[in-house]
VMD Tcl script that draws the C-alpha trace (Angstrom):
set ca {
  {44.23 131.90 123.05}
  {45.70 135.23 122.49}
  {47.81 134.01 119.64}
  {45.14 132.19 117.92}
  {42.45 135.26 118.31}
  {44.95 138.51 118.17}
  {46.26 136.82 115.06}
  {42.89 136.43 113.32}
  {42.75 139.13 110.17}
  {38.95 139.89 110.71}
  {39.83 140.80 114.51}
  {42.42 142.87 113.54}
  {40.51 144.90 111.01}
  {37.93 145.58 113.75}
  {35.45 142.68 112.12}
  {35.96 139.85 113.78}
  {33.79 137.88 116.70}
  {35.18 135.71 118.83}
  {32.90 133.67 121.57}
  {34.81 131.99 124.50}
  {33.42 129.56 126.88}
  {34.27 129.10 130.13}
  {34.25 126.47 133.18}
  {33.39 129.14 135.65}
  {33.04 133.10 136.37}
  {37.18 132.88 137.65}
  {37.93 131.51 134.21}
  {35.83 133.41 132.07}
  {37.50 136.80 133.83}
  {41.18 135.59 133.36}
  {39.79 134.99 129.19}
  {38.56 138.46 129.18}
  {41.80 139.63 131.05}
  {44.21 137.62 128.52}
  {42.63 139.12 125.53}
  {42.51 142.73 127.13}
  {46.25 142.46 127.51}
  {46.48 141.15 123.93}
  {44.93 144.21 122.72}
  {41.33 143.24 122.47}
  {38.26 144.58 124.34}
  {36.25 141.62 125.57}
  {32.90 141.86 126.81}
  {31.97 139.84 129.36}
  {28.61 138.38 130.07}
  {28.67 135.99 133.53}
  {26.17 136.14 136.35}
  {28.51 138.60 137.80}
  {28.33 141.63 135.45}
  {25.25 143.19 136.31}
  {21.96 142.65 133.84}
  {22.57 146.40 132.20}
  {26.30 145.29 131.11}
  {25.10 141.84 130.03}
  {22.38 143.36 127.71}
  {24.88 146.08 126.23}
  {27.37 143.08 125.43}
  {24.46 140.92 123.59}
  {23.46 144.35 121.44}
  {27.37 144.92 121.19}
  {27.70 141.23 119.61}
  {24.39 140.95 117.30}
  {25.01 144.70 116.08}
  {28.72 144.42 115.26}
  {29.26 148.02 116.78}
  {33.07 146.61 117.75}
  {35.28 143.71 117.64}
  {32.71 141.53 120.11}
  {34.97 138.86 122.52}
  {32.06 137.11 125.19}
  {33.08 135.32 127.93}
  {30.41 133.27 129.68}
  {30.24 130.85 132.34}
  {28.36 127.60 131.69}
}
mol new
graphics top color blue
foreach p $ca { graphics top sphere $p radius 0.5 }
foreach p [lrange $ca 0 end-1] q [lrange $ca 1 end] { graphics top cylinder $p $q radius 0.2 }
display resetview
């Protein structure tokens, strides 16, 4: 994942959105954590970030104020 998202040009320059999927809250945290150590800021959004943090990731995303990387459990 981090070779196939840190190496995309639009992420790189800042552009890019990337929205990962996960199984459970356990996975979606070690996605977040995997593309944190990549370099990346990831924004999470699982039923345990609190409602505030969920909302600023969703503006964060549809508003393209930085590189936007959701994880979400399913």
């Amino acid at each position: 994942m981090q070779e196939v998202v840190g190496g995309d040009a639009e992420v790189a320059r800042g552009q890019g959105r990337t929205l990962v999927f996960a199984a459970n809250v356990a996975a979606a945290d070690s996605a977040a954590a995997a593309l944190a150590e990549a370099g990346l800021e990831p924004l999470l959004y699982h039923r345990g970030v609190p409602a505030e943090q969920r909302a600023a990731a969703l503006d964060a995303m549809r508003n393209g104020c930085r590189p936007a990387h959701a994880r979400r459990s399913l």
